[in-house]
N, C-alpha and C positions, 0 to 999 in steps of 0.2 A: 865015173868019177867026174869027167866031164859037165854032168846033167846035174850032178849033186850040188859041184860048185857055184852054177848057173843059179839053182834055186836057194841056196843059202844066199844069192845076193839082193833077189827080189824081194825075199823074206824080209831082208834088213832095208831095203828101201822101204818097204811098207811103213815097218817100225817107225822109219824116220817119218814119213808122209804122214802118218796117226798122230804122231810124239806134236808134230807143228802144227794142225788142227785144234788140237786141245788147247795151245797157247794161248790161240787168238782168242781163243771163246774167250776164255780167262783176264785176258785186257779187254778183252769188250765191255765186259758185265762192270769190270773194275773202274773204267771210264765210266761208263753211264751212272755207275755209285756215285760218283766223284763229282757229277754236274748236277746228278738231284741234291748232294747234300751243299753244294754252290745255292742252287737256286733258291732251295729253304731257308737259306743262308738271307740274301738277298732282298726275296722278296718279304713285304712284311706282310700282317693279317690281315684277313677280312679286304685286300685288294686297298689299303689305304698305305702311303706315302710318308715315309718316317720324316717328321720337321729333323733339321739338323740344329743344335742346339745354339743360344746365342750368344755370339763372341761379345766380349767384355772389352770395349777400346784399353789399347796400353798407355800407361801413364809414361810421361818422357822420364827419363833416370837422372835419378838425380834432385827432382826436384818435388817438395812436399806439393799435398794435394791443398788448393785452397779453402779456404775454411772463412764464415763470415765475419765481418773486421765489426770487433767489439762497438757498441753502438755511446760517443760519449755526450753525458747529459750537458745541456745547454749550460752555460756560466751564468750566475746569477747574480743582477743587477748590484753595485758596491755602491752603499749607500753614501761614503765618502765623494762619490763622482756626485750624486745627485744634489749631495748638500755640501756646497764647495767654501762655507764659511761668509760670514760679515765681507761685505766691499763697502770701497766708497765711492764716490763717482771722480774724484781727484784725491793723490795725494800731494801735489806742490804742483801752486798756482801763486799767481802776485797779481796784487790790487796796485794800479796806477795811482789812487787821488786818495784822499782824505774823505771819507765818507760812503766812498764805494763799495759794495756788498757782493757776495755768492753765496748760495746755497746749497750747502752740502745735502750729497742725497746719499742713504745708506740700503744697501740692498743685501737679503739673506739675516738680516737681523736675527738673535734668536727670543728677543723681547723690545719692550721700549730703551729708546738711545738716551741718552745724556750726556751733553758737549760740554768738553771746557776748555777755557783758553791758558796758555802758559804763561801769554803776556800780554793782557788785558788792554797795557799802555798800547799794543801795537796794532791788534785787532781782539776784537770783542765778540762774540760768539752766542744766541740767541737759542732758545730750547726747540727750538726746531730748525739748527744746523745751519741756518741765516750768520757768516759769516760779515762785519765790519771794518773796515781799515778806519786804524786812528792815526796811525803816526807810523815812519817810515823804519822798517826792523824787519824781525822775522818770529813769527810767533806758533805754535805747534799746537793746532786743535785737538783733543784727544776725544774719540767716540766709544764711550765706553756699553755694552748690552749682557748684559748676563754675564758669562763668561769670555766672553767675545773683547777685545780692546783693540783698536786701531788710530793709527795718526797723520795728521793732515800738516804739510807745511803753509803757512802763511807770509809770503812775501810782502811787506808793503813796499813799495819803491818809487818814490818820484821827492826830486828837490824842495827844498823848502828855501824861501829867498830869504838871505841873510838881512836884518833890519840894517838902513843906512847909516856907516859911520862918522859919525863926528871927527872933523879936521883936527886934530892934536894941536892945544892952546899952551903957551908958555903957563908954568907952575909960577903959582905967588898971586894968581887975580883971583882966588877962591880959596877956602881953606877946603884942606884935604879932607876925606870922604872916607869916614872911619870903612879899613877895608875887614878887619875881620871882626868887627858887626855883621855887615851884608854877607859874609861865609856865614857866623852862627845863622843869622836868619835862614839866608838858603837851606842851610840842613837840618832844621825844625823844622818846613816845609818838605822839603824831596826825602826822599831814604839814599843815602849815601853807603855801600860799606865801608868798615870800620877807616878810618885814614888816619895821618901821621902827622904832625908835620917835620920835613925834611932840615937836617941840618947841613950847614954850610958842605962838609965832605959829601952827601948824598945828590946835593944840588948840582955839585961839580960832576957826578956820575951821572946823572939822569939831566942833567940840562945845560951841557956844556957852555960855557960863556954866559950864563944870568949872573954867576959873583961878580961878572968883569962889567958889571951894567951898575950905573950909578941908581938906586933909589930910595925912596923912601918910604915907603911901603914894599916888602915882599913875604908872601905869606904862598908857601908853596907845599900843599895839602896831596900826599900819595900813599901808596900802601908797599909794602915786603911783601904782598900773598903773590904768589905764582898765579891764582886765577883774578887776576888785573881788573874790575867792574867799575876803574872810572878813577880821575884826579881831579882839583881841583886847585887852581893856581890864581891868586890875585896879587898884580905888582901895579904902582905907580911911582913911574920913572923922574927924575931929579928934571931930565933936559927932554925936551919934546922930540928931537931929532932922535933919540934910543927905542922909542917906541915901535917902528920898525924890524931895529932889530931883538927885541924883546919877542914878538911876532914869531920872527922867523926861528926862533929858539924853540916857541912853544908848537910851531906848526911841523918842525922838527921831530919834535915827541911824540907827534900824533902820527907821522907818517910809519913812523920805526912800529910803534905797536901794532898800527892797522897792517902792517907787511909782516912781522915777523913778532913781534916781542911778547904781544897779549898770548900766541902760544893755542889757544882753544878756542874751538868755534866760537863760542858766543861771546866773550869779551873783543874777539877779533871782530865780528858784525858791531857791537857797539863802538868801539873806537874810530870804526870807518864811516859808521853812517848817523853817530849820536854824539861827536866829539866835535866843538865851534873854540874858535882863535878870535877875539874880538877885542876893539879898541874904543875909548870914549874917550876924549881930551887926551889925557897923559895917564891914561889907566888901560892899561893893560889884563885882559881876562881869557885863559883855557879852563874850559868846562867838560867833562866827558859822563856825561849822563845821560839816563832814554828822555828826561823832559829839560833837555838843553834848552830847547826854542824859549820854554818860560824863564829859564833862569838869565838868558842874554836879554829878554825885554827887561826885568827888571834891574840889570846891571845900567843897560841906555839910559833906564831909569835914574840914575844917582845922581847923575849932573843936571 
């Protein structure tokens, strides 16, 4: 019983001993599958080196990719820059003297010029822009070319000496000097606009203190129009000592317009720079006109 036990035990060791040989085999072969189907894996053909593909840089997030900035065509020359219109080479200038000249020069024309003067008496004006001074005022050259017009101020400026006056002579050693003859004459001569003559209430407005003056002649020649282009006033006085202030009455009326009363430019340039206060013996004369200077010589004239 003893011997039987004994070898039922060997038996079953063996079993075991067999059972774990077979195992190992079994992991063996299983491993060695497992690293050839690795290295097939792995390795690639023909002994060559697989490239690893190529990465694409990442774009930051967020922000669009750039793209090229639209190309914009050159701006093309405005012909208004190139042709900037008629100039002159002055628009206000003034002539010092009586006879004195400039020439206007006109640039970017779009044809031939053609000058005119506004006021011939003042300065005179030549078909080639050769400007004259005649007499002292203000006169506006106009340059006229195709469509084109432009304007030139013309200053004339400088004094004209007053003729010397005769010492005021007591009335009665000469007969009187018909006064408004020498008015009709003057204004057959000069262009006057339309005048009046004033009656006693208008004299009292416009030349305060002439009724309170004794004379014998007074002929006092004005106008109602708001644009004021000149008066014309002759008085000879009774007593030679009024003469003075007959004067100062008429230098008066010249002051108030040339400051304030003529109202618009160019009657105002005429009353300040075309307007004389003058006396001969006991005759009294205010003139406001562009050719004053001739009308005072031939007033000197009467005596």
């Amino acid at each position: 019983m003893k011997n039987k036990l004994l070898a039922l035990l060997m038996a079953m060791a063996l079993m075991l001993a067999l059972a774990s040989c077979g195992a190992g085999e079994t992991s063996g072969e299983d491993a060695q599958e497992s690293q050839d189907t690795q290295e097939e894996t792995v390795q690639p053909e023909d002994g060559q080196q697989e490239e690893a593909p190529e990465e694409m840089p990442e774009e930051p997030a967020g922000e669009e990719p750039e793209t090229p900035a639209e190309e914009v065509p050159a701006a093309e020359p405005d012909d208004g820059d190139a042709a900037a219109g008629m100039t002159l080479s002055s628009t206000d200038f003034t002539l010092f003297s009586a006879g004195s000249t400039y020439q206007l020069q006109v640039t970017g024309a779009p044809g031939a010029c053609t000058f005119a003067s506004s006021d011939p008496k003042v300065a005179t004006v030549a078909a080639d822009g050769t400007i004259t001074a005649v007499a002292p005022g203000t006169a506006i050259i106009v340059v006229t070319s195709g469509s084109e017009k432009r304007t030139c101020a013309v200053r004339c400026n400088w004094k004209t000496e007053k003729p010397e006056e005769k010492p005021a002579e007591d009335s009665g050693s000469a007969a009187s000097v018909d006064l408004n003859a020498f008015y009709q004459d003057m204004i057959s001569q000069y262009e006057f606009q339309s005048l009046q003559q004033f009656s006693a209430d208008l004299v009292d407005a416009y030349y305060a203190g002439l009724n309170d003056v004794s004379t014998k002649q007074c002929l006092v020649m004005g106008t109602m129009m708001s644009m004021n282009n000149g008066e014309f006033c002759l008085v000879e006085v009774t007593d030679s000592k009024d003469v003075d202030t007959v004067k100062e009455i008429f230098q008066s009326r010249v002051d108030y317009m040339a400051e304030t009363g003529a109202w618009y430019p160019g009657p105002t340039e005429l009353w300040t720079n075309s307007s004389r206060v003058v006396s001969d013996g006991n005759y009294v004369m205010m003139v406001v006109h562009e050719s004053c200077d001739a009308i005072v010589e031939a007033f000197q004239a009467l005596v």
